[in-house]
PyMOL Python script that loads the backbone (N, CA, C, O; Angstrom):
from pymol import cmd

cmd.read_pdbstr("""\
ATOM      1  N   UNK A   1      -4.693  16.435 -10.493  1.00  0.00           N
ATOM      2  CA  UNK A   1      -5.307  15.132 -10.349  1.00  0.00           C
ATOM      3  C   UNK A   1      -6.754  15.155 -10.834  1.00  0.00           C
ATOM      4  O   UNK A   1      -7.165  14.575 -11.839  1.00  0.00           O
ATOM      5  N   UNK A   2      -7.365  15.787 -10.121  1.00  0.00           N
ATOM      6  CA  UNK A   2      -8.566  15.901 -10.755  1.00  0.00           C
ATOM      7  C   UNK A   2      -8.902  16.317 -12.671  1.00  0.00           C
ATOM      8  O   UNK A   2      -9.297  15.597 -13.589  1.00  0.00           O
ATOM      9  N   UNK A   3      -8.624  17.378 -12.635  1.00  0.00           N
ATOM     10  CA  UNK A   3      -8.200  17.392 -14.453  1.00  0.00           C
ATOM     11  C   UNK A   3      -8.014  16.367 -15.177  1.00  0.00           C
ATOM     12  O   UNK A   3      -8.777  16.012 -16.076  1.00  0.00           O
ATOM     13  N   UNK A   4      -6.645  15.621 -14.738  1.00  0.00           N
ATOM     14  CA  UNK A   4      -6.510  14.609 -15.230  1.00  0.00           C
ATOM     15  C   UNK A   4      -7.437  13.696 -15.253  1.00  0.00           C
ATOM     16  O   UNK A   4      -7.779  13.273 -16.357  1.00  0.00           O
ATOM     17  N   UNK A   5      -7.920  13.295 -14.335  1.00  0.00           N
ATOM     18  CA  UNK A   5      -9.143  12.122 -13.560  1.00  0.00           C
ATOM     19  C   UNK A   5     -10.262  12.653 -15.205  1.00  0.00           C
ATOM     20  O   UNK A   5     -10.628  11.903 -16.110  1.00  0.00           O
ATOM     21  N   UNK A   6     -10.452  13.724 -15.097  1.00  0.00           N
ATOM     22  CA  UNK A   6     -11.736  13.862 -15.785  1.00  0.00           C
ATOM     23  C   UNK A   6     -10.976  13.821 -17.325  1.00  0.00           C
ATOM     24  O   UNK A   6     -11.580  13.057 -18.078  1.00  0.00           O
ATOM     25  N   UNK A   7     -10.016  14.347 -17.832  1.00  0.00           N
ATOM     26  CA  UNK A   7      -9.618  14.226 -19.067  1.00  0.00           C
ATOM     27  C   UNK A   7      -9.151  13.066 -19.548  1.00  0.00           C
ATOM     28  O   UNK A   7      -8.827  13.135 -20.733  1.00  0.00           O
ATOM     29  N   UNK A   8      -9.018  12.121 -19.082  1.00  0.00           N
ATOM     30  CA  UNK A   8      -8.422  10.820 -19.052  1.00  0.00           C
ATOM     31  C   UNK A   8     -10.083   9.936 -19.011  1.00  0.00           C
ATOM     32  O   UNK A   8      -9.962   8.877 -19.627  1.00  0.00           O
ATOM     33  N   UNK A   9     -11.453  10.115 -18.484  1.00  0.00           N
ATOM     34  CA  UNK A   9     -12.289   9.586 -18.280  1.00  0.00           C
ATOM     35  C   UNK A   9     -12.678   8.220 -18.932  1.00  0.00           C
ATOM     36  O   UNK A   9     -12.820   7.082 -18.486  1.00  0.00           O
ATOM     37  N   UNK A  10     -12.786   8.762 -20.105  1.00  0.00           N
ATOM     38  CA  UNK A  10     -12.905   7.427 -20.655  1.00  0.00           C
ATOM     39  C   UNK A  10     -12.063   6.640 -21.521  1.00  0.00           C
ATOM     40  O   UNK A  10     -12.622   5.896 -22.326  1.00  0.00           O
ATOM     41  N   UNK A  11     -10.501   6.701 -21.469  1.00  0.00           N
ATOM     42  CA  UNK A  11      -9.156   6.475 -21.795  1.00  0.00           C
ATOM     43  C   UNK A  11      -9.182   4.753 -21.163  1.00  0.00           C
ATOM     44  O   UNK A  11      -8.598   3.809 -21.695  1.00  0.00           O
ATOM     45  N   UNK A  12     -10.094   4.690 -19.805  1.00  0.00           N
ATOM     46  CA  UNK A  12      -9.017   3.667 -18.907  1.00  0.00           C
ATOM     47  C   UNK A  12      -7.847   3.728 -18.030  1.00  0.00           C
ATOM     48  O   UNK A  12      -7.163   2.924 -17.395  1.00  0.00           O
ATOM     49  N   UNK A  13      -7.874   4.747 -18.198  1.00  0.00           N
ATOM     50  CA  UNK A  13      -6.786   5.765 -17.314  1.00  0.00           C
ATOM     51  C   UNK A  13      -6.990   6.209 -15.941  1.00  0.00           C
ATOM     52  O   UNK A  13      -7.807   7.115 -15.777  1.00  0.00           O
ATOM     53  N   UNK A  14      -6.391   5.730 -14.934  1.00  0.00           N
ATOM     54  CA  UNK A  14      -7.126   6.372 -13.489  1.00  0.00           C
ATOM     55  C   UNK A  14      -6.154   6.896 -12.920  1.00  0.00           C
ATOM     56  O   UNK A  14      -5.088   6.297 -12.773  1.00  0.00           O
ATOM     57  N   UNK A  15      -6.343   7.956 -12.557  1.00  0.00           N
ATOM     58  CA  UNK A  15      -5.722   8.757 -11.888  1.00  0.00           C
ATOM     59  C   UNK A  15      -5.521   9.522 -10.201  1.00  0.00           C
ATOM     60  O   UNK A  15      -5.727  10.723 -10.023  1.00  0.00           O
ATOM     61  N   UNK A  16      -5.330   9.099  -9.703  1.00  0.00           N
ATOM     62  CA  UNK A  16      -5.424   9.490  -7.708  1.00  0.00           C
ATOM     63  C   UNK A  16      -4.079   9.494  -7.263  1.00  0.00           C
ATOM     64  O   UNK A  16      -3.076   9.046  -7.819  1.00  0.00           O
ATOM     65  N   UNK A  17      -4.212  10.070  -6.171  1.00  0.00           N
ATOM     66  CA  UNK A  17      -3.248  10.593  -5.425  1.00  0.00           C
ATOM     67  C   UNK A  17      -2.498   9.868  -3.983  1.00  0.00           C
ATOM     68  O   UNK A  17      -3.374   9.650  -3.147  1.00  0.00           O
ATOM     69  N   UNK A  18      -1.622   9.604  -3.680  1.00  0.00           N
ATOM     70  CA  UNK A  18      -1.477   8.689  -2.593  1.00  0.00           C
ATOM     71  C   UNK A  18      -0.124   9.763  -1.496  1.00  0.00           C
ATOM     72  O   UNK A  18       0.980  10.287  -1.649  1.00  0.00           O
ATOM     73  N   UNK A  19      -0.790   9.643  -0.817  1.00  0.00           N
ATOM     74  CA  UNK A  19       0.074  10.663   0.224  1.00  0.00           C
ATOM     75  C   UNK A  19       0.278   9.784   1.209  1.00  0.00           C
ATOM     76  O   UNK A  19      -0.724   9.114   1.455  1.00  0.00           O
ATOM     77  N   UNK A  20       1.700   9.423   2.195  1.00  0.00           N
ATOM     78  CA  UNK A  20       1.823   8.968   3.360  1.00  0.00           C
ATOM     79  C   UNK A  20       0.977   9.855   4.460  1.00  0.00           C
ATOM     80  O   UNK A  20       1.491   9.686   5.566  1.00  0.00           O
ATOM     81  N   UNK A  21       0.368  10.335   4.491  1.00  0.00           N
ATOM     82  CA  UNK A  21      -0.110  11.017   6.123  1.00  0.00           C
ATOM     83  C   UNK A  21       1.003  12.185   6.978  1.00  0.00           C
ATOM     84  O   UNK A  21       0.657  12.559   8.098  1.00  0.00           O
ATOM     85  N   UNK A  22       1.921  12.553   6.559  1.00  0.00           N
ATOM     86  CA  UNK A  22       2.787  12.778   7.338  1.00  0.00           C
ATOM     87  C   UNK A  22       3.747  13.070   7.069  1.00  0.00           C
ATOM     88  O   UNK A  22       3.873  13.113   5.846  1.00  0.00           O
ATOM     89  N   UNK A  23       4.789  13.384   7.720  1.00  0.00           N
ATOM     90  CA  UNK A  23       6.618  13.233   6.950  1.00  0.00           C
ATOM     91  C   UNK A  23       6.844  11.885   7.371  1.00  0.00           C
ATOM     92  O   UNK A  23       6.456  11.355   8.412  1.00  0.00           O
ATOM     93  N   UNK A  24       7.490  11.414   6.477  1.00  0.00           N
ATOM     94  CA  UNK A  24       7.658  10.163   6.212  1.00  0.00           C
ATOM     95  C   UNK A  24       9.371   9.616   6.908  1.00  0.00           C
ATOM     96  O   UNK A  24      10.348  10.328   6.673  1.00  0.00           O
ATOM     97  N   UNK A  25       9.475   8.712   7.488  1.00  0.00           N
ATOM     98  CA  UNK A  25      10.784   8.550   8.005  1.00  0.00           C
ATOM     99  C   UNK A  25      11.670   7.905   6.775  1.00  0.00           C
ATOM    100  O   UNK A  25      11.862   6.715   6.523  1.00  0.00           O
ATOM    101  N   UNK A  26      12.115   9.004   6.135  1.00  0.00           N
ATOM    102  CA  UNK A  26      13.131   8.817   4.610  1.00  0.00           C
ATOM    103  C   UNK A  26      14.537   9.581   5.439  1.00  0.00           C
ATOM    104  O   UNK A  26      14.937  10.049   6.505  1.00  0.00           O
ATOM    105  N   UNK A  27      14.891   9.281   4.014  1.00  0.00           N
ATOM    106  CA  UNK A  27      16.648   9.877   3.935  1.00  0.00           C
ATOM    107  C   UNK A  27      16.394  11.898   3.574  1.00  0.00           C
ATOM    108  O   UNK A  27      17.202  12.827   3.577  1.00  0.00           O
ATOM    109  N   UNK A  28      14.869  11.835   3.305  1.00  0.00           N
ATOM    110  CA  UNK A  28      14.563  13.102   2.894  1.00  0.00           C
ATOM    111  C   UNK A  28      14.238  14.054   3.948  1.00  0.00           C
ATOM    112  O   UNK A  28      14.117  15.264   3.759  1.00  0.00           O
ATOM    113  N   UNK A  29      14.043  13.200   5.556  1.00  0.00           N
ATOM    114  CA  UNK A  29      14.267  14.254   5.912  1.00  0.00           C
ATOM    115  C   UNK A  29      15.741  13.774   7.144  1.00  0.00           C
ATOM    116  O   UNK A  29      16.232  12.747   7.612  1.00  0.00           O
ATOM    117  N   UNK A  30      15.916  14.994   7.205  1.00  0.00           N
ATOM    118  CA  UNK A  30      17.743  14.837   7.667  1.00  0.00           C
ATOM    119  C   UNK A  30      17.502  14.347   9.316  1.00  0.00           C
ATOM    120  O   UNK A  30      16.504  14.742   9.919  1.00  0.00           O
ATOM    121  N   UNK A  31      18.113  13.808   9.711  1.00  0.00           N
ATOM    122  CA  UNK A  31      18.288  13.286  11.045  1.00  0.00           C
ATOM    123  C   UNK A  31      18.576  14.589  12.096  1.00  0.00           C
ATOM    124  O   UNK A  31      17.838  14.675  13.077  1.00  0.00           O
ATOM    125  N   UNK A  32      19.401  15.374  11.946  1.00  0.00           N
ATOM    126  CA  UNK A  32      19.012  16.639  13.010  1.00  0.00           C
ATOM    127  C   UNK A  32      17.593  17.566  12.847  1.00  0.00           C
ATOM    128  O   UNK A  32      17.548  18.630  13.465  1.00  0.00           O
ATOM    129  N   UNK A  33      16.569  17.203  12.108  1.00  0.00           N
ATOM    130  CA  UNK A  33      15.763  17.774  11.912  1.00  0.00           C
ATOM    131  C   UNK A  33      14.497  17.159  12.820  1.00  0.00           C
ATOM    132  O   UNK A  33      13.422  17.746  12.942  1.00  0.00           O
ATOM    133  N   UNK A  34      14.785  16.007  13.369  1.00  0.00           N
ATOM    134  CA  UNK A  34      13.789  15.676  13.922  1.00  0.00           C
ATOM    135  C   UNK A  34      14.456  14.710  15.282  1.00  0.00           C
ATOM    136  O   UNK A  34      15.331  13.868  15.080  1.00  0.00           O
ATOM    137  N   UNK A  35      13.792  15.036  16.885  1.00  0.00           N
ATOM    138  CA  UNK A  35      14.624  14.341  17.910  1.00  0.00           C
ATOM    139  C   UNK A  35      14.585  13.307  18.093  1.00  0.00           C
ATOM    140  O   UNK A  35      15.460  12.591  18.580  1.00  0.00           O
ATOM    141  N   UNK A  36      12.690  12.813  17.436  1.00  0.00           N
ATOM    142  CA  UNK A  36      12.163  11.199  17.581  1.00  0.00           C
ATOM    143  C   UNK A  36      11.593  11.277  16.557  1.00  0.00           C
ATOM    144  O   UNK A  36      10.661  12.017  16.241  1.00  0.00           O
ATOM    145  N   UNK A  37      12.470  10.025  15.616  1.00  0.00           N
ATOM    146  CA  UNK A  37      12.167   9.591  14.214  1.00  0.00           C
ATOM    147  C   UNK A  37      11.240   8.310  14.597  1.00  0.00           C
ATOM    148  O   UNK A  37      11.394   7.445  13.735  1.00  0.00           O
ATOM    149  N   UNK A  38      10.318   7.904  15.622  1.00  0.00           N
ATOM    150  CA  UNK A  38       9.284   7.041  15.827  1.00  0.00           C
ATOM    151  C   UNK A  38       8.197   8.184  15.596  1.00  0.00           C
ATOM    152  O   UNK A  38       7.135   7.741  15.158  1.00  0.00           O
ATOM    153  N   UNK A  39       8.235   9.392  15.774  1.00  0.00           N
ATOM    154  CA  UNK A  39       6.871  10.240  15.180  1.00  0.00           C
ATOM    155  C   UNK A  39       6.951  10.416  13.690  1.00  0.00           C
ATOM    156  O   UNK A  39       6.109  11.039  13.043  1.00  0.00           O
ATOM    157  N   UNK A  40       7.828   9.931  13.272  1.00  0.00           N
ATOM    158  CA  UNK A  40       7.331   9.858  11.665  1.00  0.00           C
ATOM    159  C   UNK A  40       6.867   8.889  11.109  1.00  0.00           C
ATOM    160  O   UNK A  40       7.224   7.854  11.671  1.00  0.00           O
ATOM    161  N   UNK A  41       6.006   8.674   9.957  1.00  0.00           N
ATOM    162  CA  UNK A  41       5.367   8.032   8.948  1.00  0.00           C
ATOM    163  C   UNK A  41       6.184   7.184   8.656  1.00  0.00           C
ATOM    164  O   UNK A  41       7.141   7.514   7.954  1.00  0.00           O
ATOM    165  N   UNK A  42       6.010   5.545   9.214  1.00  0.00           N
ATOM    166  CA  UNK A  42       6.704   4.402   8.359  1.00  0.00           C
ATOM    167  C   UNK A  42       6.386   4.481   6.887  1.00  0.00           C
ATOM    168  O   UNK A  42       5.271   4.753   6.441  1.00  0.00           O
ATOM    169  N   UNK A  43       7.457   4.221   6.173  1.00  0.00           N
ATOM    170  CA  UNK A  43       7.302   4.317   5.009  1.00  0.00           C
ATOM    171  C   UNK A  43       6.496   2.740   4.068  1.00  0.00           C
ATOM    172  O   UNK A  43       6.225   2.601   2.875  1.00  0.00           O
ATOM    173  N   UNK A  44       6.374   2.049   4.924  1.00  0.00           N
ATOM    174  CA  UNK A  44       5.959   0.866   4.916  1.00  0.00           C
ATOM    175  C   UNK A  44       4.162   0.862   4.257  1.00  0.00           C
ATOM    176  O   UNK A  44       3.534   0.308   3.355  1.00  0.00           O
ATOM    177  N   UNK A  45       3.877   1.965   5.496  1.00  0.00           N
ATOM    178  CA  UNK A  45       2.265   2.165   4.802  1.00  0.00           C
ATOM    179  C   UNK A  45       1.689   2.591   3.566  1.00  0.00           C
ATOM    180  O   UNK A  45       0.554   2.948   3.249  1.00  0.00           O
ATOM    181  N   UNK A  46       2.789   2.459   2.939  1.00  0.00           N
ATOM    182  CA  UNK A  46       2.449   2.680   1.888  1.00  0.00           C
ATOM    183  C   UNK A  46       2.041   1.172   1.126  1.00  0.00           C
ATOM    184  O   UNK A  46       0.993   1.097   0.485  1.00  0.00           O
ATOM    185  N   UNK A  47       2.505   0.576   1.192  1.00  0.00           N
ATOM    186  CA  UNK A  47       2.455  -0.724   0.704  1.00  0.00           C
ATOM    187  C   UNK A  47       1.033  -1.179   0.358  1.00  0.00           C
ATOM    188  O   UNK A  47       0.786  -1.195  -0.848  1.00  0.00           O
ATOM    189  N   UNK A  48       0.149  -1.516   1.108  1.00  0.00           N
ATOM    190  CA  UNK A  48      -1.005  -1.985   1.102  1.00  0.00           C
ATOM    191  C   UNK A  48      -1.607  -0.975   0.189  1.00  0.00           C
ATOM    192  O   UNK A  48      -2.240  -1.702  -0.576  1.00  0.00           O
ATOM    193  N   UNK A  49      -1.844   0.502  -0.288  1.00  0.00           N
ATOM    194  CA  UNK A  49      -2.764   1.196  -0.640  1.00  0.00           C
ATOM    195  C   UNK A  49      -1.833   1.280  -2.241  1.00  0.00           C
ATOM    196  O   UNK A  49      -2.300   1.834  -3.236  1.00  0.00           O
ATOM    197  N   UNK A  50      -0.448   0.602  -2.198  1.00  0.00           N
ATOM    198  CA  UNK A  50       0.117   0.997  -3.518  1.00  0.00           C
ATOM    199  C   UNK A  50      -0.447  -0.309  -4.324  1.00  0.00           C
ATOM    200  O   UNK A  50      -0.757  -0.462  -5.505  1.00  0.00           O
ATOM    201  N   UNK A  51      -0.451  -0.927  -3.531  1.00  0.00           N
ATOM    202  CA  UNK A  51      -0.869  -2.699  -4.569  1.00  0.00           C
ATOM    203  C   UNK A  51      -2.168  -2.715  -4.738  1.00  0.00           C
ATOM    204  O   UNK A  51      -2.681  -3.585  -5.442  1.00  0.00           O
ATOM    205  N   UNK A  52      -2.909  -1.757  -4.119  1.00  0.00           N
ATOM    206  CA  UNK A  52      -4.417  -1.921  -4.499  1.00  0.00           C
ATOM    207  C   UNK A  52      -4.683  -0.920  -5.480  1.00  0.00           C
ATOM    208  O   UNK A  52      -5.732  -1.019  -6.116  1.00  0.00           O
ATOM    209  N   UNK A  53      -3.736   0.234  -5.756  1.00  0.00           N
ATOM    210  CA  UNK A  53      -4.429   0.643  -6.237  1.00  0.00           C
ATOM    211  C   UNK A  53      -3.276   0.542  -7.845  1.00  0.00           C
ATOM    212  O   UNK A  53      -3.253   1.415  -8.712  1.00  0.00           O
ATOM    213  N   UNK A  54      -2.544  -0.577  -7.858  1.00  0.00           N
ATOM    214  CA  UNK A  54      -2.343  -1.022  -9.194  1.00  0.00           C
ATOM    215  C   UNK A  54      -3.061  -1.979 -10.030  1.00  0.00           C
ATOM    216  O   UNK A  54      -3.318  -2.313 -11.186  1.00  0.00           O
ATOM    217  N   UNK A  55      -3.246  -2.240  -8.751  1.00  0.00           N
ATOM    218  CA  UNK A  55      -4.722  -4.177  -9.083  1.00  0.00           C
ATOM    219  C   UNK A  55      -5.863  -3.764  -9.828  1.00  0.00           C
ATOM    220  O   UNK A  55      -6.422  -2.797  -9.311  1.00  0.00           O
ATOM    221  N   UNK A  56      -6.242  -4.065 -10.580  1.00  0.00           N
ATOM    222  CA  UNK A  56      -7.702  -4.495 -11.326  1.00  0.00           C
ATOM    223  C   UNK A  56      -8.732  -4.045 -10.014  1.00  0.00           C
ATOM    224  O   UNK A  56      -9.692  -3.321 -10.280  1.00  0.00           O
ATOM    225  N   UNK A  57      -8.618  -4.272  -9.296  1.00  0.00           N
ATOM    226  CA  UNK A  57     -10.107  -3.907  -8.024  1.00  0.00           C
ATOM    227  C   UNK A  57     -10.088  -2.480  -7.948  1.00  0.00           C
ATOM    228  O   UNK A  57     -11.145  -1.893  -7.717  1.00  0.00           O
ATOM    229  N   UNK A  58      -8.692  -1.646  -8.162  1.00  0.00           N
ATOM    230  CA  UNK A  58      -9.022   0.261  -7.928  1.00  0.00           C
ATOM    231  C   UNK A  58      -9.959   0.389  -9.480  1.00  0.00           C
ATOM    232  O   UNK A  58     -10.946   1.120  -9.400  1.00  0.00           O
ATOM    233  N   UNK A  59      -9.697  -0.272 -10.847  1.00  0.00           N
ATOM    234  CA  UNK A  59      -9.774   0.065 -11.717  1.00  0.00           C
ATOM    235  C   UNK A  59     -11.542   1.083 -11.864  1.00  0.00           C
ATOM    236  O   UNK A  59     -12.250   1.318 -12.843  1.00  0.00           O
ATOM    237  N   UNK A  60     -11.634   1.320 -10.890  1.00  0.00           N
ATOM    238  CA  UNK A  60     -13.354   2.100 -11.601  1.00  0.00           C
ATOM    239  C   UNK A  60     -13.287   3.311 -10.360  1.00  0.00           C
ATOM    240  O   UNK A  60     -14.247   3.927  -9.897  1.00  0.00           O
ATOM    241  N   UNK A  61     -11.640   3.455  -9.931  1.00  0.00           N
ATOM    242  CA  UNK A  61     -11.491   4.570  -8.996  1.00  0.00           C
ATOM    243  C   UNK A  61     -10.430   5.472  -9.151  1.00  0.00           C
ATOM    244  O   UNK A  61      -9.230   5.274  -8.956  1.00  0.00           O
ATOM    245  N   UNK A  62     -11.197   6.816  -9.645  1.00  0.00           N
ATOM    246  CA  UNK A  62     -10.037   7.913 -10.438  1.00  0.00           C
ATOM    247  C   UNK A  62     -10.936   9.272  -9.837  1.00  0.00           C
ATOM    248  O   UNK A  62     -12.128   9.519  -9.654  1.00  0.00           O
ATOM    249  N   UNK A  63      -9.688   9.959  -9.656  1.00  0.00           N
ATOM    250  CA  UNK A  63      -9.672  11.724  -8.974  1.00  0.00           C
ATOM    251  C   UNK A  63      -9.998  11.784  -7.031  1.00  0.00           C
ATOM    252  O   UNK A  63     -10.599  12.526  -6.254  1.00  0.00           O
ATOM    253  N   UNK A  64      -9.047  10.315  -6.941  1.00  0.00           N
ATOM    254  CA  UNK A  64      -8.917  10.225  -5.362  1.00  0.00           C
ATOM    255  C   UNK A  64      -8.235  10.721  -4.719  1.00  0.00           C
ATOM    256  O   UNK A  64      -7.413  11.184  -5.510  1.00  0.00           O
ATOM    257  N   UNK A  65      -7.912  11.020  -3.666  1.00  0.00           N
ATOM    258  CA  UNK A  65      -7.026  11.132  -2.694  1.00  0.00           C
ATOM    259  C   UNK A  65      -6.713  10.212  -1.759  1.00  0.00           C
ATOM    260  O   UNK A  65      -7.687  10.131  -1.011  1.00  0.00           O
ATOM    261  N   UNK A  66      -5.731   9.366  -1.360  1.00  0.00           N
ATOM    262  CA  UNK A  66      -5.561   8.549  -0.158  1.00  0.00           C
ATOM    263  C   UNK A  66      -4.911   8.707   0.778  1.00  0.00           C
ATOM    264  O   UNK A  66      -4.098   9.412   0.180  1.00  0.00           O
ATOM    265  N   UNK A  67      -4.377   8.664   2.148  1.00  0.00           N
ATOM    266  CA  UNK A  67      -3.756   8.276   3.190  1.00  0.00           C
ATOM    267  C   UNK A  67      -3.422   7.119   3.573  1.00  0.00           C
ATOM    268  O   UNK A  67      -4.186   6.251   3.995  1.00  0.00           O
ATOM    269  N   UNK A  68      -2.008   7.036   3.416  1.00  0.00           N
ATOM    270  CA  UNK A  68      -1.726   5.640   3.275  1.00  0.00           C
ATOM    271  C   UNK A  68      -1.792   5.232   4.732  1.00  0.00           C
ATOM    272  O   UNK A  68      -2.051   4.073   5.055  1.00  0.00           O
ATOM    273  N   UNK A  69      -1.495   6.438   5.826  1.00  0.00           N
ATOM    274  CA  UNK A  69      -1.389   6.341   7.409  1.00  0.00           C
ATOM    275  C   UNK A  69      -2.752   5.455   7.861  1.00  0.00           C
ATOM    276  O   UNK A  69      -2.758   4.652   8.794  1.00  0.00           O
ATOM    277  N   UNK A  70      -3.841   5.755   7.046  1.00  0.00           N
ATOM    278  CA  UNK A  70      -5.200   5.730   7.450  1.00  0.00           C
ATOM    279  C   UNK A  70      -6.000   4.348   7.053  1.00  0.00           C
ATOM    280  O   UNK A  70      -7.093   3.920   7.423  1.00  0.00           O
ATOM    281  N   UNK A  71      -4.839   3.735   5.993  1.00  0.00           N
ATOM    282  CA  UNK A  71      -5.221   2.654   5.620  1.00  0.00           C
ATOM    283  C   UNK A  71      -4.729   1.358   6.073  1.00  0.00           C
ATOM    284  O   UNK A  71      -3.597   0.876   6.058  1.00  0.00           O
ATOM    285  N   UNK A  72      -6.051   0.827   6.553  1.00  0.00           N
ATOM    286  CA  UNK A  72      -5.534  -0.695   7.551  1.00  0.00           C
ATOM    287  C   UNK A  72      -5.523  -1.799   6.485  1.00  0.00           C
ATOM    288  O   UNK A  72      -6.092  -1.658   5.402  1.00  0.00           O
ATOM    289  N   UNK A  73      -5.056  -2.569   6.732  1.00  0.00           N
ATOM    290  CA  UNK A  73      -4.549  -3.890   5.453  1.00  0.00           C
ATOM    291  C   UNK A  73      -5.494  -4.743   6.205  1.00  0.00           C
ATOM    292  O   UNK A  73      -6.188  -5.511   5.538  1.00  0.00           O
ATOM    293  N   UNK A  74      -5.631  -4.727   7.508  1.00  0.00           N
ATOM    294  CA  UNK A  74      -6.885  -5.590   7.614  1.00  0.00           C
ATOM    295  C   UNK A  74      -8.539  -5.261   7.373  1.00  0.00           C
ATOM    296  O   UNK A  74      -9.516  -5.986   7.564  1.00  0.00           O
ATOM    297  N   UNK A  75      -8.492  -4.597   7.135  1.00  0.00           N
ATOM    298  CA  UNK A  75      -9.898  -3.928   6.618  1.00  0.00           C
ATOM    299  C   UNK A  75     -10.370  -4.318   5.324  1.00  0.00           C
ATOM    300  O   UNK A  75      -9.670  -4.924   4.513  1.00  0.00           O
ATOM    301  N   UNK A  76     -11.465  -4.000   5.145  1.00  0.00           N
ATOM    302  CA  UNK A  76     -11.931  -4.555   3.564  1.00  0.00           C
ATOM    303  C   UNK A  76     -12.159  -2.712   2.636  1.00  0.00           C
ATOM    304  O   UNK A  76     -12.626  -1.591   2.835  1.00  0.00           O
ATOM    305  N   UNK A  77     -11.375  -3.605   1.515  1.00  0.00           N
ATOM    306  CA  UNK A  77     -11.065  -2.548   0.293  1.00  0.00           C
ATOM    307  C   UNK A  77     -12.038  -0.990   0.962  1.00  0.00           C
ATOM    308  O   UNK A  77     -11.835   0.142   1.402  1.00  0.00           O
ATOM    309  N   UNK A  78     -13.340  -2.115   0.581  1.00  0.00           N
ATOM    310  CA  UNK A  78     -14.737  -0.382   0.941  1.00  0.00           C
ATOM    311  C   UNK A  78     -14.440   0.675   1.985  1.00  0.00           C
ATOM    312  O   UNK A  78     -14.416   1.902   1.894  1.00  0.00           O
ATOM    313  N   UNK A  79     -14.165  -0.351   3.258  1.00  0.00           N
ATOM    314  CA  UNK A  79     -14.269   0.185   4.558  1.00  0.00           C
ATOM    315  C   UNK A  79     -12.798   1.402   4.126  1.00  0.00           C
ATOM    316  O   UNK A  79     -12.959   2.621   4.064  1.00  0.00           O
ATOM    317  N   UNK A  80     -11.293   0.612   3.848  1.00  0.00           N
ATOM    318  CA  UNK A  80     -10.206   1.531   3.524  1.00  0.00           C
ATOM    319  C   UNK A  80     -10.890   3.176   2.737  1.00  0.00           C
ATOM    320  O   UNK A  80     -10.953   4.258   3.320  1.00  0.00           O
ATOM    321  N   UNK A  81     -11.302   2.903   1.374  1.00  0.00           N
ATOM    322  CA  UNK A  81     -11.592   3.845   0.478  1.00  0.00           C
ATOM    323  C   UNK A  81     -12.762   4.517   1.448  1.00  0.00           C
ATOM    324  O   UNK A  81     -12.822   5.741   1.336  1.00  0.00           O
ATOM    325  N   UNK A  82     -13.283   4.187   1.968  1.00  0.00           N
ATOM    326  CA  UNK A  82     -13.779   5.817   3.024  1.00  0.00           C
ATOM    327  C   UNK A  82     -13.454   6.346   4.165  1.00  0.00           C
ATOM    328  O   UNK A  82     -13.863   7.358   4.735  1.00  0.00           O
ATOM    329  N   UNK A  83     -12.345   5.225   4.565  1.00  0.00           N
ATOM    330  CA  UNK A  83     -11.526   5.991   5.913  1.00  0.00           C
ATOM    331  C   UNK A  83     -10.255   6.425   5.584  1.00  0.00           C
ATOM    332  O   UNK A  83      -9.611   7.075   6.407  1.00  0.00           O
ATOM    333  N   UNK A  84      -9.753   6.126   4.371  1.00  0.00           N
ATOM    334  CA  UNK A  84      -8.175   6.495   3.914  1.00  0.00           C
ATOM    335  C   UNK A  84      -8.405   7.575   2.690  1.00  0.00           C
ATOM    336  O   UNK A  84      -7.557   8.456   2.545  1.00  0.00           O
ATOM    337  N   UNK A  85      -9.560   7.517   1.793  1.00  0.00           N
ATOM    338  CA  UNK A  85      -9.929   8.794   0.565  1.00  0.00           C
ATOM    339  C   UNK A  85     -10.744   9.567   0.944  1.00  0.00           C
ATOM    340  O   UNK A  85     -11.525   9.549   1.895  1.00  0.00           O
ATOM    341  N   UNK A  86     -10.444  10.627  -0.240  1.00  0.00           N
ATOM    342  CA  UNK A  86     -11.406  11.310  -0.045  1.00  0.00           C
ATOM    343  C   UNK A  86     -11.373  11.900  -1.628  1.00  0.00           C
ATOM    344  O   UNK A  86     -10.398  11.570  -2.303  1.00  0.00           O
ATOM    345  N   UNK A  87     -12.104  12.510  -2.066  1.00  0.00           N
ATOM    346  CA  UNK A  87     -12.583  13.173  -3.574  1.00  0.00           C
ATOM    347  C   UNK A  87     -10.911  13.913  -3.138  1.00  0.00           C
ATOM    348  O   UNK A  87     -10.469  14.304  -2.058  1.00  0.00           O
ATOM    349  N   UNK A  88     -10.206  13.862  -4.758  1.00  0.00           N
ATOM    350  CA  UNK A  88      -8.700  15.282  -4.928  1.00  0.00           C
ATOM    351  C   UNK A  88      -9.736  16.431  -4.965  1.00  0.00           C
ATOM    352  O   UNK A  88     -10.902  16.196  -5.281  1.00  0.00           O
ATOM    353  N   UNK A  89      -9.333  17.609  -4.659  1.00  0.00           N
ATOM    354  CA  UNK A  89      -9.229  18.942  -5.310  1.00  0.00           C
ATOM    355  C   UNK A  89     -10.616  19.129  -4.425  1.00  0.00           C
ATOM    356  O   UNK A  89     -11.065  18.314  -3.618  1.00  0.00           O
ATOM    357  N   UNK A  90     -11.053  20.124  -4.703  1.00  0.00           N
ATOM    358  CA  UNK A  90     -12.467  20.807  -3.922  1.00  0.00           C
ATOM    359  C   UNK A  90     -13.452  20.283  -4.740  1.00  0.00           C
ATOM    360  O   UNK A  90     -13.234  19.866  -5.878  1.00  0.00           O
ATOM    361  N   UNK A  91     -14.853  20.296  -4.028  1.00  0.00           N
ATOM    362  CA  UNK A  91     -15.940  19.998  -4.940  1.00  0.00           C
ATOM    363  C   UNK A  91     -16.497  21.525  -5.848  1.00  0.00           C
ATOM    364  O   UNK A  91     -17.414  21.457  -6.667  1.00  0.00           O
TER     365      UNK A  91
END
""", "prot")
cmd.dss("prot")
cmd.show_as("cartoon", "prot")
cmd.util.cbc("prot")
cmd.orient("prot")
């Protein structure tokens, strides 16, 4: 991600990372594997951090990391991008 982020720089190209927070309550993970599928990651949260960051408003935000768990839909964009990102890869 980061690589990319920087080799892509001035392409128009943005590049970040979007992680649910968690194991995610999918078909991926098997039903005897877990006793309470309410401790997993709605897959839902993803939603809000996927449409923002296809929209024109992420466009000047590349080599992120997000949590989609972490991101409130009622919050404003700013407030999300410093409680849900963080810089990919190490500084």
């Amino acid at each position: 991600t980061v690589i990319w982020s920087k080799d892509l720089l001035e392409t128009g190209v943005t590049v970040n990372v979007l992680i649910p927070g968690g194991a995610a309550d999918t078909a991926m993970v098997p039903a005897e594997a877990v006793s309470d599928r309410s401790s997993l990651v709605r897959p839902s949260v993803m939603v809000a951090p996927v449409v923002w960051l296809t929209s024109r408003a992420s466009d000047d935000v590349t080599g992120h990391r997000f949590v989609a768990r972490d991101w409130d839909p009622r919050a404003s964009v700013e407030e999300n991008v410093r409680k849900a990102g963080a810089l990919a890869g190490w500084r």
